[in-house]
C-alpha positions in Angstrom: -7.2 31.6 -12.8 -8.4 34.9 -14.0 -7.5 38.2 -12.2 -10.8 38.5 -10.2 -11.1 35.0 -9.4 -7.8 35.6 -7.8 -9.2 38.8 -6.1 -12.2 36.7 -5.0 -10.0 34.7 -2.6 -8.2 37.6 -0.7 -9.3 38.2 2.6 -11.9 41.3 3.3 -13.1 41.2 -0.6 -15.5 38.4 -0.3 -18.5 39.0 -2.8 -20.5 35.3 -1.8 -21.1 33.4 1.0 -18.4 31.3 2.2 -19.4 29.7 5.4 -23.7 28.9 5.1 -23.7 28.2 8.6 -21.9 31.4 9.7 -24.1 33.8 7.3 -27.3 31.7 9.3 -26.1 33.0 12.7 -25.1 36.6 11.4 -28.8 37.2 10.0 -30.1 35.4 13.6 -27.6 37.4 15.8 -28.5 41.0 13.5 -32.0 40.1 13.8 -32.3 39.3 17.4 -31.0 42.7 17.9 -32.5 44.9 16.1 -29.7 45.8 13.4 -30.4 46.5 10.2 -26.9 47.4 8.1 -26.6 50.8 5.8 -25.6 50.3 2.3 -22.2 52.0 1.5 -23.9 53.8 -1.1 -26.5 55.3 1.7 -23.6 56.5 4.0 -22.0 58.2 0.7 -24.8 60.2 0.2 -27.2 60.5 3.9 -28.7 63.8 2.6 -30.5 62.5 -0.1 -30.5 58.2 0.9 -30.9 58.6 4.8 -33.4 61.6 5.5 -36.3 59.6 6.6 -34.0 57.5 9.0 -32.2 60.0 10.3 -35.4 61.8 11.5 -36.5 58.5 12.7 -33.1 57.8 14.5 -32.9 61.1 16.5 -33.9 60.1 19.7 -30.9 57.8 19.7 -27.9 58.6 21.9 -25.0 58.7 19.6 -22.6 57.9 22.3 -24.3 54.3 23.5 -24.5 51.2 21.7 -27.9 51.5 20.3 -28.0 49.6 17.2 -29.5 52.5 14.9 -25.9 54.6 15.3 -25.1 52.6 12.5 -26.5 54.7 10.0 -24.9 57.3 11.6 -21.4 56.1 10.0 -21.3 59.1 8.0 -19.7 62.7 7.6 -23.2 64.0 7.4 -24.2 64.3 11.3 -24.8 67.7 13.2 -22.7 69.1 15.8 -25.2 67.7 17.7 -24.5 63.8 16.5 -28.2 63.4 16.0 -29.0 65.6 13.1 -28.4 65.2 9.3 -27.1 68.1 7.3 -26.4 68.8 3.6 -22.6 69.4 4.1 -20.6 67.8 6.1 -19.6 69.9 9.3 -16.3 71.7 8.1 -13.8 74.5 9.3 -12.1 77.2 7.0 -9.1 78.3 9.1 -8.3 82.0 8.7 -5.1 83.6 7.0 -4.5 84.7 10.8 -4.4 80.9 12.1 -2.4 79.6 9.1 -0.3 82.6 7.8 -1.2 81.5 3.9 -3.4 83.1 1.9 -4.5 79.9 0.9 -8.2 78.4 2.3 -7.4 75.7 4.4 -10.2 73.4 5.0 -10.7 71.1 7.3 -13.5 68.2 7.8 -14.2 67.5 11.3 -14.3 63.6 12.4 -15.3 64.3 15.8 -19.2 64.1 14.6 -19.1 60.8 14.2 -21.2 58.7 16.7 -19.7 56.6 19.8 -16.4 57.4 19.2 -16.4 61.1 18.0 -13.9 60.1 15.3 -14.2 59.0 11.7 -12.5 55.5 12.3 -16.1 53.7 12.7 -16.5 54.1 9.4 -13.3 52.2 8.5 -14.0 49.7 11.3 -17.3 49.3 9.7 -16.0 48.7 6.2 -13.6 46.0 7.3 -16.3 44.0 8.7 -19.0 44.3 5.9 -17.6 41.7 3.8 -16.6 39.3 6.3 -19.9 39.4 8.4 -22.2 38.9 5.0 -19.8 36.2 3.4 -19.5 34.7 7.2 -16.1 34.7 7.1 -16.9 35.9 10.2 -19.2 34.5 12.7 -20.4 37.2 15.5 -22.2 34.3 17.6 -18.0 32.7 17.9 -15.2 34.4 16.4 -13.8 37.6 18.6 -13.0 40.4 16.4 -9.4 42.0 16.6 -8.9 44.9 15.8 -5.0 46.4 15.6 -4.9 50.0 16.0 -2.9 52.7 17.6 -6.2 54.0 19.7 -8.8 55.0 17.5 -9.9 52.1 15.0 -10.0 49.9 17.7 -12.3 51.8 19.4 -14.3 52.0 16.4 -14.2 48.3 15.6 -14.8 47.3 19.6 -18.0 49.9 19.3 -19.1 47.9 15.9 -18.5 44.7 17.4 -20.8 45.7 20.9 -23.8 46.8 18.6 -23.5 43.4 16.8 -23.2 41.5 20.6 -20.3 40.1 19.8 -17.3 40.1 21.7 -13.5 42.4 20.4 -10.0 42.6 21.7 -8.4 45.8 21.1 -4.5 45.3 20.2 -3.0 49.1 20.7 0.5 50.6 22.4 0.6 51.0 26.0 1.8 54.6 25.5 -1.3 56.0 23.6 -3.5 58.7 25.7 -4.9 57.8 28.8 -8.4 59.1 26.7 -8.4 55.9 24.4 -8.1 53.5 27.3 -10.4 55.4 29.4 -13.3 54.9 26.4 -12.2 51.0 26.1 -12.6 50.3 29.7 -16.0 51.4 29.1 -16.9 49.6 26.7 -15.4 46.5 26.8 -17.2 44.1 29.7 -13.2 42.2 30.5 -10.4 44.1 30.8 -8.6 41.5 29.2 -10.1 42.3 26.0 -7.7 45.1 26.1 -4.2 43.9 24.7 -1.3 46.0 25.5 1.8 46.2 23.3 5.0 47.8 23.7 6.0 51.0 22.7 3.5 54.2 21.2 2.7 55.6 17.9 5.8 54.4 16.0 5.5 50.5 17.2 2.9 49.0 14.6 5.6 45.9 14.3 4.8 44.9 17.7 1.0 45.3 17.0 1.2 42.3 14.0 3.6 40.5 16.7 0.3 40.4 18.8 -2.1 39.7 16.4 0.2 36.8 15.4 -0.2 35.3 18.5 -3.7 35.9 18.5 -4.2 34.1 15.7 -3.3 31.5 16.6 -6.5 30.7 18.2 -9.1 30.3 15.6 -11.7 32.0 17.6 -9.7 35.0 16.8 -10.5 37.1 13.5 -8.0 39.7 12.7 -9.3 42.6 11.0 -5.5 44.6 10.2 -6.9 48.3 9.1 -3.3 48.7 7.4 -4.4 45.8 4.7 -8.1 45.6 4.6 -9.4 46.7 1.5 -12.9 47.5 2.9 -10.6 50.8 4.2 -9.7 52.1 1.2 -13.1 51.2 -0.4 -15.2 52.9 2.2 -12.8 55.9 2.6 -12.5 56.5 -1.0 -16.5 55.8 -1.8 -17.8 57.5 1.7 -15.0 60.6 2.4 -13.9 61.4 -1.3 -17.3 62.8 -2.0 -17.9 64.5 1.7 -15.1 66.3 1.0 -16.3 66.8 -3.2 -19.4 68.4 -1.0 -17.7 70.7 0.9 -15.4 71.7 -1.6 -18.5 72.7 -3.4 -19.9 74.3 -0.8 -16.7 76.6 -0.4 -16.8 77.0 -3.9 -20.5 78.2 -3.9 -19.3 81.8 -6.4 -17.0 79.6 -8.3 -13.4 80.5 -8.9 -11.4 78.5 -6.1 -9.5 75.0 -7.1 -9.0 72.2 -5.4 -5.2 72.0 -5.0 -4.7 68.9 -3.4 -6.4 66.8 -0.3 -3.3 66.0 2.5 -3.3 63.4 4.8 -1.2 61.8 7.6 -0.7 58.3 5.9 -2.0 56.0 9.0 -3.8 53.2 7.8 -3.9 54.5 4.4 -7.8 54.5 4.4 -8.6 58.1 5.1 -5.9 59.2 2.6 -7.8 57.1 0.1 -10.3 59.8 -0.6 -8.0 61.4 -2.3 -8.1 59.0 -4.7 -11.6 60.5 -5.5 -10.5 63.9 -5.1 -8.0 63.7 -8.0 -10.3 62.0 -10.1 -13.2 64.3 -9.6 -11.3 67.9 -8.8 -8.0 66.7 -10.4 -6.8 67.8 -6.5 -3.1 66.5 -5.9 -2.6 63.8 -2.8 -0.3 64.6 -0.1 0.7 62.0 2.9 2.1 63.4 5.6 4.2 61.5 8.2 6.1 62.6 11.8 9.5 64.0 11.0 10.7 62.1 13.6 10.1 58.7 12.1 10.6 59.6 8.3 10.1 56.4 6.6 8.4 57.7 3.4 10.6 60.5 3.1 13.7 58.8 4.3 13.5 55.2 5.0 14.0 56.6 8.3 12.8 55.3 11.9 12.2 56.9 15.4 9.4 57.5 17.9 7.0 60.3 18.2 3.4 61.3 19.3 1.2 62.2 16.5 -0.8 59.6 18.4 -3.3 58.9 15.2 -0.6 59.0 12.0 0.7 55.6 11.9 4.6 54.5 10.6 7.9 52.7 10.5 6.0 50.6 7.4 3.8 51.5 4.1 0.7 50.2 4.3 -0.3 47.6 1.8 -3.8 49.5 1.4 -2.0 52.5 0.6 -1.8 53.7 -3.2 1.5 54.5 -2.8 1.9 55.2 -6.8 -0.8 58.1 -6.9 0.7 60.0 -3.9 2.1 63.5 -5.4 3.8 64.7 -2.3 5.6 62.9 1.0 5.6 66.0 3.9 7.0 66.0 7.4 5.5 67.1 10.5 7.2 67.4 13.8 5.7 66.1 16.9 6.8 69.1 18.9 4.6 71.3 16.7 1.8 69.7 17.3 2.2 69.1 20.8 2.9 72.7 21.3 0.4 74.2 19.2 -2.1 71.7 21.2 -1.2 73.8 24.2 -1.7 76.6 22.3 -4.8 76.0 20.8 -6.4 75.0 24.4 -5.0 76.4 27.0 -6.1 80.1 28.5 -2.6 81.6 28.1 -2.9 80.0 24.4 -6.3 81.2 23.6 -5.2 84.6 24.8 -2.6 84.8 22.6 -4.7 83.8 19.5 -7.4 86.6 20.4 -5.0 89.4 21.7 -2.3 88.9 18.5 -3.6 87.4 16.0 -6.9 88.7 16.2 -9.2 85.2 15.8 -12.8 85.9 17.3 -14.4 83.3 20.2 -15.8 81.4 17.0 -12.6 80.6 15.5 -10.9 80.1 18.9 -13.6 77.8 20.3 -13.6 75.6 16.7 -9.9 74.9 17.7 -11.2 72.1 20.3 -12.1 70.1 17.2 -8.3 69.5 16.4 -6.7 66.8 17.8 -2.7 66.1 17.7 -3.5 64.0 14.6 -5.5 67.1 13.0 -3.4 69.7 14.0 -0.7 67.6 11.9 -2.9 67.1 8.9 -3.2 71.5 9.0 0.5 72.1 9.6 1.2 69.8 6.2 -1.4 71.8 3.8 0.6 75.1 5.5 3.6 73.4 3.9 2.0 72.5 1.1 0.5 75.6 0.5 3.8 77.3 0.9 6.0 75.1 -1.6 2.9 75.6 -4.0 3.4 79.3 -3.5 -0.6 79.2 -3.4 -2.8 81.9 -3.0 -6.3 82.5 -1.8 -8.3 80.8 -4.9 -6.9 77.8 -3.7 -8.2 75.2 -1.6 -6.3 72.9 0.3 -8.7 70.0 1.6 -7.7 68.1 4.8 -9.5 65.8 8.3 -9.8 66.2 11.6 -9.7 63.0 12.6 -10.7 63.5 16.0 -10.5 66.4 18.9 -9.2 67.7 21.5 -11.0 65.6 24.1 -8.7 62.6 23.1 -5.7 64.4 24.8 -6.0 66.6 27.5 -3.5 64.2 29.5 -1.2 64.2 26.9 -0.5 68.4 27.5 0.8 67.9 30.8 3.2 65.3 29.6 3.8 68.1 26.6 4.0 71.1 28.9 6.4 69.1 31.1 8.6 68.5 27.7 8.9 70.9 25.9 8.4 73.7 28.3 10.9 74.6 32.0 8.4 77.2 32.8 4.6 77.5 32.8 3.1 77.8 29.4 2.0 81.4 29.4 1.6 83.7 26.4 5.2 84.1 25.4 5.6 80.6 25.0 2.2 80.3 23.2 3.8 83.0 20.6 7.1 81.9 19.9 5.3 78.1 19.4 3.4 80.3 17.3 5.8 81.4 15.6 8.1 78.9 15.2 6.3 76.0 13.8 3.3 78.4 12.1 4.4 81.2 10.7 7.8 79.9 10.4 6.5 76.6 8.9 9.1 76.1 5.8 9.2 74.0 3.0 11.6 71.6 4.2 11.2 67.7 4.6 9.1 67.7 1.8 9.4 65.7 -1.4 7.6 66.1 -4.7 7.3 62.8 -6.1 8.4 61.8 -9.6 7.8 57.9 -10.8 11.4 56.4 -9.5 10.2 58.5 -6.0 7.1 56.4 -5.5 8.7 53.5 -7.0 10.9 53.6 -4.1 8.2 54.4 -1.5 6.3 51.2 -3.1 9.0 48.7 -3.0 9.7 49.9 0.7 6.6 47.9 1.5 7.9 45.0 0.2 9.8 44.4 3.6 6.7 44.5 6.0 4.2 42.5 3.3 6.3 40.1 1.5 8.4 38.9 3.7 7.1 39.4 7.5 3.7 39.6 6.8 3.4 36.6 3.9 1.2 38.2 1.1 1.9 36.7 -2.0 4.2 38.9 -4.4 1.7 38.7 -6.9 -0.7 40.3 -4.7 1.7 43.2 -3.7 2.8 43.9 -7.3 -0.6 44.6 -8.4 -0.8 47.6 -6.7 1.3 49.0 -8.7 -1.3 49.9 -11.3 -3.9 52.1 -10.5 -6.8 50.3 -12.6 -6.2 47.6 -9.3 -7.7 50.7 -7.6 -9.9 52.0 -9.3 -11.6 48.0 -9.9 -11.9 48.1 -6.2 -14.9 50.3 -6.7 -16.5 47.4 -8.3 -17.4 46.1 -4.9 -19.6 48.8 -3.7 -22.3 48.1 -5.3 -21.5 44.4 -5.0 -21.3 44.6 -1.3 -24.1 46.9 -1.0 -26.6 44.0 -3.2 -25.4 41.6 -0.3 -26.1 44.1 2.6 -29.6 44.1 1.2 -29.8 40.3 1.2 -28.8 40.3 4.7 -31.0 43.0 5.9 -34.2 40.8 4.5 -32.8 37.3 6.0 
């Protein structure tokens, strides 16, 4: 059997129909409805694909379950959700907020619709393949969707446009926010499966799916080994963030220095796959320095509620990663309180001199984002860059997602009331005193290590073949996953026609 016939029968890269009477109900169920799917090449490129629908869309709430949000999957949407524009919506944080002279730009996933985070998108490659092939039937099967809060939300707000019913497998401990949304959305509240633990227990979220699969009703759709998440990431994010790269770069002169990422599922980092490809950026992953497995083989808890750990993820290209960088929870839940509090705002407008503009942009960072900024600081730093660089990172969602996670933080980290002094020396502690350590440059024996750390989680709890994990090693495994773009894309067309 040849590579890609072996490819053909993993899970989530099905190029044909494999159940007829499935793919029938799909088209009926899509039909009755009034869904019509976007290719992946369409939500790659919306200014030039996607005009003409997205003027036709805009009466559309982005925040309800209307059917035409779909096309909406994309980094292309206004601040106002409805809108298309020609660069995705992007911050450049000042030398004041960052204390490098590098340009630190940011993406901003909170423009995304019904979930004001980018994790539809990845929700919505997972299911492509298995709703056109019918692996998936959306008139039986419940989707599952394992997540630490957001791509569950994404793949239950999917699922709801298609009709068909989700559980949401996620920690008890995430933000009140996430279940708050789910409870909305989800018609039985016992379509919302609770496991123990927060951020740091993704073990206990494959102990529930296990159990969940048991009943055949049940599809699991695991974000950490779908390969529609790297493919969507790397075909739909890479080039938003080529775009705004460009835009930055409008008098020429600046270079990409690398695109960072808290590793997660490993999809979002998968645009930097692109990046290096097309800017020759580096790749960083960043992880919470209080559960350092890529830097460490370490383990712990934490609340970077967003980042993911305690395993590698087998979508994860482990062997094109350049850098492994630690973040601390306690900066980010500090500089949360300082980016949105009035003591912290204050302190940002009275010392460091940022304008309303700047201040006011700072809602669009959520603990997840405000990680992703404090590990291109580092980077910058250990680079020594200066300000014709460009270090390219996400927001992966906002502020909204955690207001009643600042109490909890406030209560933590702080006896007294979080006033102005303590917004300056969190300030100043884990910003302007941001150093270079828990960082590691990776050589070939470096990611080799990181790689066969994953061995643990895929081989032997998780039963994927060792065939299957060794090819990863080679990045042409990778870059042939691009092959399915415009594979899946002729199939979407075929379904959208019945």
């Amino acid at each position: 059997m040849t590579v890609k016939e072996k490819m053909a029968m993993v899970p989530g890269l099905e190029t044909a129909i494999v159940d007829q009477s499935a793919y029938d109900h799909n088209v009926e169920r899509l039909q009755s409805v009034g869904l019509v799917l976007p290719r992946i090449s369409d939500l790659a490129d919306p200014p030039f694909r996607l005009a003409g629908k997205m003027a036709e869309i805009a009466d559309a709430d982005p925040d309800t379950p209307d059917p035409r949000n779909l096309f909406r999957v994309h980094w292309h949407n206004g601040t106002d959700r409805r809108s298309l524009v020609d660069v995705p919506q992007h911050i450049v944080l000042p030398e004041a907020l960052t204390g490098v002279k590098a340009k630190i730009v940011v993406a901003l996933g909170n423009r995304f619709p019904m979930i004001n985070t980018h994790k539809v998108l990845a929700a919505y490659g997972c299911l492509i393949p298995r709703l056109m092939s019918g692996a998936f039937d959306a008139t039986r099967h419940r989707a599952v969707w394992p997540s630490t809060g957001n791509y569950c939300r994404g793949g239950v707000a999917i699922a709801t446009l298609l009709g068909c019913r989700s559980v949401a497998v996620l920690p008890e401990g995430m933000s009140k926010e996430r279940f708050n949304w789910l409870n909305d959305w989800l018609a039985d509240p016992n379509d919302i499966y609770k496991t123990p633990g927060t951020e740091s227990n993704v073990k206990e979220i494959y102990d529930a799916c296990h159990d969940l699969a048991k009943n055949s009703e049940n599809l699991i759709l695991n974000q950490f080994a779908e390969y529609g998440n790297y493919i969507i990431h790397r075909s739909v994010t890479g080039p938003a963030m080529q775009r705004i790269f460009e835009h930055v770069n409008t008098e020429g002169g600046l270079k990409a220095r690398a695109f960072v990422s808290a590793t997660g599922s490993a999809g979002t980092i998968a645009a930097g796959d692109h990046l290096k490809q097309a800017l020759g950026a580096q790749i960083g992953a960043i992880e919470a320095l209080e559960c350092p497995t890529l830097l460490y083989n370490g383990y712990g808890e934490h609340n970077i509620q967003g980042i993911g750990d305690k395993h590698v993820p087998l979508i994860h290209n482990v062997m094109n990663s350049d850098f492994v960088i630690g973040v601390s929870d306690a900066a980010c839940d500090g500089l949360n309180l300082t980016f949105n509090t009035t003591a912290g705002r204050s302190y940002l407008s009275n010392h460091r001199g940022l304008d309303q503009e700047q201040i006011t942009a700072l809602a669009n960072l959520g603990l997840s984002s405000i990680a992703n900024i404090l590990g291109a600081i580092k980077y910058a730093k250990y680079m020594d860059l200066g300000s014709d660089d460009v270090v390219l990172t996400v927001a992966t969602d906002g502020a909204d997602m955690y207001h009643t996670e600042m109490a909890t933080a406030e209560e933590k980290y702080f006896t007294d009331t979080f006033g102005e002094v303590q917004a300056a020396e969190t300030f100043g502690k884990n910003v302007l005193g941001a150093g270079i350590d828990h960082m590691q440059e990776l050589g070939r024996f470096d990611r080799e290590r990181i790689f066969n750390l994953a061995y643990y989680t895929w081989v032997e709890q998780q039963g994927t073949s060792l065939e299957d994990f060794d090819r990863r090693r080679d990045q042409s495994f990778w870059d042939g996953l691009l092959d399915y773009v415009p594979k899946w894309d002729c199939m979407i067309d075929r379904f959208n026609n019945g």
